[in-house]
C-alpha positions as CSV (number, residue, x, y, z in Angstrom):
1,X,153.5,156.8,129.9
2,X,156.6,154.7,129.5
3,X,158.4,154.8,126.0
4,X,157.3,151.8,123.9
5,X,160.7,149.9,124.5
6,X,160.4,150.1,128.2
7,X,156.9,148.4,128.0
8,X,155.9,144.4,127.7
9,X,153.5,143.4,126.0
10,X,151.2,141.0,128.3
11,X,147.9,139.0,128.2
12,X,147.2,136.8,131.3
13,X,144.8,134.2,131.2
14,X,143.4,133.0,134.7
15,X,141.4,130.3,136.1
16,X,140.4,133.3,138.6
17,X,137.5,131.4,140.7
18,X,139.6,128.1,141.0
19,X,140.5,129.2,144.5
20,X,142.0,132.5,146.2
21,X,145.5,133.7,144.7
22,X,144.6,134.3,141.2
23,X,142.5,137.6,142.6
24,X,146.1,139.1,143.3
25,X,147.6,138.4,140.4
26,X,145.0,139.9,138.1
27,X,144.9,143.2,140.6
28,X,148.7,143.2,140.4
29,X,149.0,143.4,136.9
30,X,146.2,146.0,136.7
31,X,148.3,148.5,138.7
32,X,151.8,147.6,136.4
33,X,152.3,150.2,133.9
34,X,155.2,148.3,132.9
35,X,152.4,146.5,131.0
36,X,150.9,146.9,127.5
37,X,147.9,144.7,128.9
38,X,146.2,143.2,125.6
39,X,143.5,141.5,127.6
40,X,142.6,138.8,130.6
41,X,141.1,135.2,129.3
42,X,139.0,133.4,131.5
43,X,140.2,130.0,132.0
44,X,138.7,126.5,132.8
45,X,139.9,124.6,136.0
46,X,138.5,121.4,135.1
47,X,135.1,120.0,136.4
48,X,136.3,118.8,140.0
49,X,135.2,122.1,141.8
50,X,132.9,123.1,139.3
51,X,130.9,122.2,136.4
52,X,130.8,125.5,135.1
53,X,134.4,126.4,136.1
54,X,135.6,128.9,132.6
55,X,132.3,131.3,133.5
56,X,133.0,131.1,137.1
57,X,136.2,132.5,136.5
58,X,134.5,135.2,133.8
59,X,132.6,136.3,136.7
60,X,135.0,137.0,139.1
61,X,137.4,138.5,136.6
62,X,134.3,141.1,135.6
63,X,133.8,141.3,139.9
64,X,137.2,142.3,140.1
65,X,137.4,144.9,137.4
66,X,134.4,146.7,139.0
67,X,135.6,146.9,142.3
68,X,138.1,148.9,140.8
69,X,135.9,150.9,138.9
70,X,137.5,149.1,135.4
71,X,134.8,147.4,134.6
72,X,134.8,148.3,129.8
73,X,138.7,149.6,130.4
74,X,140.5,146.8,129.2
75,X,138.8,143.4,126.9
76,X,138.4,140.3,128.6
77,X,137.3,137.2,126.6
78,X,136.2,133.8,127.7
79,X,138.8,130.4,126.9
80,X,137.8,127.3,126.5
81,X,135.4,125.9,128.6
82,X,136.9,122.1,128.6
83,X,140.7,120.6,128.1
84,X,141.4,119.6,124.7
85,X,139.9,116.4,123.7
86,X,142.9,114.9,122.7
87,X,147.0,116.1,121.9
88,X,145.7,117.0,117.7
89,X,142.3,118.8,118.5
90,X,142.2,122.3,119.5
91,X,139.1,124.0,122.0
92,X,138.4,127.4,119.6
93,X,137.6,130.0,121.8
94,X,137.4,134.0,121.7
95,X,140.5,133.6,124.1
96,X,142.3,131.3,121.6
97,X,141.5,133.8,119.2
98,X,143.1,136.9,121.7
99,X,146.4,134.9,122.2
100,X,146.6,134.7,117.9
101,X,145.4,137.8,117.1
102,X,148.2,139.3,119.3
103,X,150.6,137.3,117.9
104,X,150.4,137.8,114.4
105,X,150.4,141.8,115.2
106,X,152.8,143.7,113.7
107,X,154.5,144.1,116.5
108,X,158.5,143.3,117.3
109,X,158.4,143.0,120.8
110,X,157.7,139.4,123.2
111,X,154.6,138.7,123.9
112,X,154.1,137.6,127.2
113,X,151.3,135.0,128.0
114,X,151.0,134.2,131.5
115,X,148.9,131.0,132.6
116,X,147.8,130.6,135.5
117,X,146.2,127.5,135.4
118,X,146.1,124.9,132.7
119,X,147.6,125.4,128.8
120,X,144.9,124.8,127.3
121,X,143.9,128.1,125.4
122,X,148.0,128.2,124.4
123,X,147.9,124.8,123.0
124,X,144.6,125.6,121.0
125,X,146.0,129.1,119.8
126,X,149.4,127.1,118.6
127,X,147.1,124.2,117.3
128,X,144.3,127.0,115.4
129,X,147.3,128.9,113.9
130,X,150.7,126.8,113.7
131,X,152.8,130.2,112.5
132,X,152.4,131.5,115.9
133,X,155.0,128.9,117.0
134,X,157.3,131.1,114.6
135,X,156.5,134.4,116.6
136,X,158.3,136.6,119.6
137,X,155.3,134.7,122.2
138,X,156.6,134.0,125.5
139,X,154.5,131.2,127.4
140,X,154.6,131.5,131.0
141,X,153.2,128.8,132.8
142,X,152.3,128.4,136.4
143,X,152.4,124.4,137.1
144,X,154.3,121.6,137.0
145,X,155.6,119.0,139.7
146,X,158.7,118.6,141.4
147,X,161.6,118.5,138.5
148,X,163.0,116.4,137.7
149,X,160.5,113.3,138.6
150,X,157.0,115.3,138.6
151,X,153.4,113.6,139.9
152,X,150.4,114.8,140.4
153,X,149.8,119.0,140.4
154,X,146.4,120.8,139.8
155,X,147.2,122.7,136.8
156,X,148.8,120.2,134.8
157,X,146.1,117.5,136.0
158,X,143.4,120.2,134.2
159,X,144.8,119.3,131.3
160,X,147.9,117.1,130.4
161,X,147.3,116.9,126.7
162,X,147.5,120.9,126.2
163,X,150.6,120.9,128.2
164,X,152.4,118.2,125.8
165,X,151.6,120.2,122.9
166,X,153.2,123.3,124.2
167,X,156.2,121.5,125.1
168,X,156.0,119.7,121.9
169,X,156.1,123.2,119.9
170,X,158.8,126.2,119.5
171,X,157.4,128.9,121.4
172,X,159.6,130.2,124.4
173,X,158.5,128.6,127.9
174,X,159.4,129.6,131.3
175,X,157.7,127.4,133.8
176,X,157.4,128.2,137.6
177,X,157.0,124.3,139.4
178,X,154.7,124.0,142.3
179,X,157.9,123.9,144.6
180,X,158.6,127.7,143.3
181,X,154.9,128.6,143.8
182,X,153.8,127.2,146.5
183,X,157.0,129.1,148.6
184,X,154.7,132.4,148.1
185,X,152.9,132.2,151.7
186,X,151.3,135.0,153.5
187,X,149.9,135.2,156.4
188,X,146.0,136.6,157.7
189,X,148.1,139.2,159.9
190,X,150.3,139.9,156.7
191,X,147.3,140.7,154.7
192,X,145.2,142.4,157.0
193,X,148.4,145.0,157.8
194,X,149.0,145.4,153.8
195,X,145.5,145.2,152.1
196,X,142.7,145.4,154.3
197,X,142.6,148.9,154.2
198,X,143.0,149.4,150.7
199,X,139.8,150.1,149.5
200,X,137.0,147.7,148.5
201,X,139.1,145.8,146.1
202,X,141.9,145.1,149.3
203,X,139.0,144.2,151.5
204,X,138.0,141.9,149.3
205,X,141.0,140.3,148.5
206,X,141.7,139.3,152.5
207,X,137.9,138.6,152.7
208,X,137.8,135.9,150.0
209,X,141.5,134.2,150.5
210,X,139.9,133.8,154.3
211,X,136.8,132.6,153.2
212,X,138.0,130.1,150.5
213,X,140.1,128.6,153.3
214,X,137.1,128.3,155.8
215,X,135.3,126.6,153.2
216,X,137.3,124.3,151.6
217,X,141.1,124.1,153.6
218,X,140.7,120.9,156.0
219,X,142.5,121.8,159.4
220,X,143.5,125.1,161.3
221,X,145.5,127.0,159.1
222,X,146.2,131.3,158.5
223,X,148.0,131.3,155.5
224,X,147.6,130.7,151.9
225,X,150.2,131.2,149.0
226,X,150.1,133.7,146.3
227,X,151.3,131.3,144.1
228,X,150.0,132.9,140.7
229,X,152.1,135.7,141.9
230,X,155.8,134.8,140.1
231,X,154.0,134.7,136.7
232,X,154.5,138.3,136.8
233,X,157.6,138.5,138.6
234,X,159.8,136.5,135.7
235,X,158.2,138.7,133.2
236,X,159.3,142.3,135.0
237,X,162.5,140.4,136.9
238,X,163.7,137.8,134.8
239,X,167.0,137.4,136.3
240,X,165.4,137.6,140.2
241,X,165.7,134.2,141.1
242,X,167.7,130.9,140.2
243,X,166.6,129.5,136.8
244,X,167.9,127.6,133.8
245,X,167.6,126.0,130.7
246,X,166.5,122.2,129.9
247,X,165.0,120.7,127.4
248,X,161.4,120.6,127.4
249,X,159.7,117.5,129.2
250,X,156.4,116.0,128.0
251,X,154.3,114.5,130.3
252,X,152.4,111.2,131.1
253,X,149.2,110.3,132.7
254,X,150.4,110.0,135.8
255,X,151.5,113.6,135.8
256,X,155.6,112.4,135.8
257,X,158.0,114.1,133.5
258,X,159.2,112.0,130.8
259,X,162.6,113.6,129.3
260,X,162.8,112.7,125.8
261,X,165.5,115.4,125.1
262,X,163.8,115.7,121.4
263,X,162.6,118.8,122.7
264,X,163.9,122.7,122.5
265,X,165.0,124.5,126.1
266,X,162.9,126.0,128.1
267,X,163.4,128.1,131.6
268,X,162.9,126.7,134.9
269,X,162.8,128.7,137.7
270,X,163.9,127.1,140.6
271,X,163.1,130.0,143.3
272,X,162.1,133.6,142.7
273,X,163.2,136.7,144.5
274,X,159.7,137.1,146.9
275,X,160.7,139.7,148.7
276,X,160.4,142.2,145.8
277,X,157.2,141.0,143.9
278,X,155.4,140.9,147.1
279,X,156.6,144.3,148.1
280,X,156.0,145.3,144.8
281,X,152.3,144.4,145.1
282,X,151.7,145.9,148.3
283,X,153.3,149.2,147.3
284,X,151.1,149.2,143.9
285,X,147.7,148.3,146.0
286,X,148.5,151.5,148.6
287,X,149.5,154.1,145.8
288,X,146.6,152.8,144.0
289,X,144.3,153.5,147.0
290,X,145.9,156.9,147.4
291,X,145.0,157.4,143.9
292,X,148.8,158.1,142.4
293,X,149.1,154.4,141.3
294,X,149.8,154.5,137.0
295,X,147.8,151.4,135.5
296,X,149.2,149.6,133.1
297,X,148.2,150.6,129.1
298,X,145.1,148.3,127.9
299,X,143.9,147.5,124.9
């Protein structure tokens, strides 16, 4: 095991059945043992695809970790099942509770929160327990439009109101825009040279990214991007792509970024380096299939 200063400190929270990338992501940080992995959170994806989107994600999050025979190793806890009401009303949710109880530990390192769908559970945590505004949390968020004007983009559409009251608070943000994430294509050819092979949890991975695509992707197409995929890379390569600091937007109902400069900084990533996270992944999947793969520390 890695000394405790070479290790982060990590829960992800994933709307995992919203479509076909998410799967990765989760499998990805499963096989980091960079990682003191606190926990997953099952996350919400509004009620377009779905009316019972935050279980539909708890079951494929449970699916997953019993594919890889990990099914009791680390705790996973449902979010919220809803967006928040309004900016001033929180969801409560055992997920909520994860991202506080981590928070408050006597602990001094970052702790990273990746989302990779809507804020919600974040904004509830910060709006449940305000101190937690005051801690080492890192909020990692996977949405966002086109900066600097914005418009419509799924995860922020899920809910807008969580992701004002994240920008509105103190904790440290690094947001990956839909023109970072949605660079993060792959190919069928790619996937089936990479991952098929890998085991049942590789097989499935290609199976359902082709199937989702069948179903619901209008047109020929072979590709799909990872796009949940830099979440982790700008936790474990921070300085691997082009990024800076602005101040924190808030957002209207049209999805647009309204600058108010009222807010603190946060980080913007502008690219990533996808070359080494995708490598990265591949290389983790095949060790881990081998059998010589380290997981990352749960619990």
């Amino acid at each position: 095991m890695l000394p405790l200063n070479k290790r982060a400190r990590l829960i992800l929270n994933t709307d995992a059945k919203n479509e076909a990338d998410d799967q990765f992501t989760i499998v990805h940080a499963l096989l980091t043992p960079t990682f003191d992995f606190h926990g997953i959170i099952a996350a919400h994806f509004g009620d377009h695809r779905s009316k019972t989107a935050m279980l539909d994600s708890r079951k494929e999050i449970d699916h997953i970790l019993d594919l890889m025979d990990l099914s009791g190793s680390i705790p996973v806890a449902n979010g919220a099942a809803s967006a928040l009401p309004d900016e001033n009303t929180a969801v409560p949710s055992a997920g909520a509770q994860m991202i506080i109880d981590h928070a408050m530990a006597d602990d001094d390192r970052p702790l990273y929160v990746a989302f990779l769908g809507p804020l919600t559970d974040m904004a509830s945590a910060l709006l449940m327990e305000p101190r937690i505004a005051e801690r080492n949390v890192v909020c990692v968020w996977i949405g966002g439009g086109t900066w600097p004007v914005g418009g419509r983009e799924f995860n922020l559409m899920n809910d807008i109101a969580s992701a004002n009251v994240v920008m509105r608070s103190k904790i440290e943000v690094r947001q990956i825009p839909s023109t970072v994430y949605r660079m993060m294509s792959v190919s069928y050819a790619e996937l089936q040279e990479r991952c098929e092979d890998k085991g049942a949890i590789g097989k499935y991975l290609v199976d359902q990214l082709i199937d989702w695509n069948l179903r619901v992707h209008q047109g020929p197409i072979e590709h799909r991007s990872l796009g949940d995929t830099p979440a982790l890379s700008v936790i474990l390569n921070p300085n691997g792509g082009v990024s800076d600091w602005r101040p924190a937007p808030e957002f209207n109902s049209h999805m647009n970024y309204v600058h108010t400069g009222q807010n603190r900084p946060i980080r913007v990533y502008d690219s990533i380096d996808i070359r080494y996270i995708l490598e990265d992944f591949y290389a983790k999947l095949a060790r881990f299939d081998r059998g010589v793969q380290e997981l990352a520390n749960f619990g």
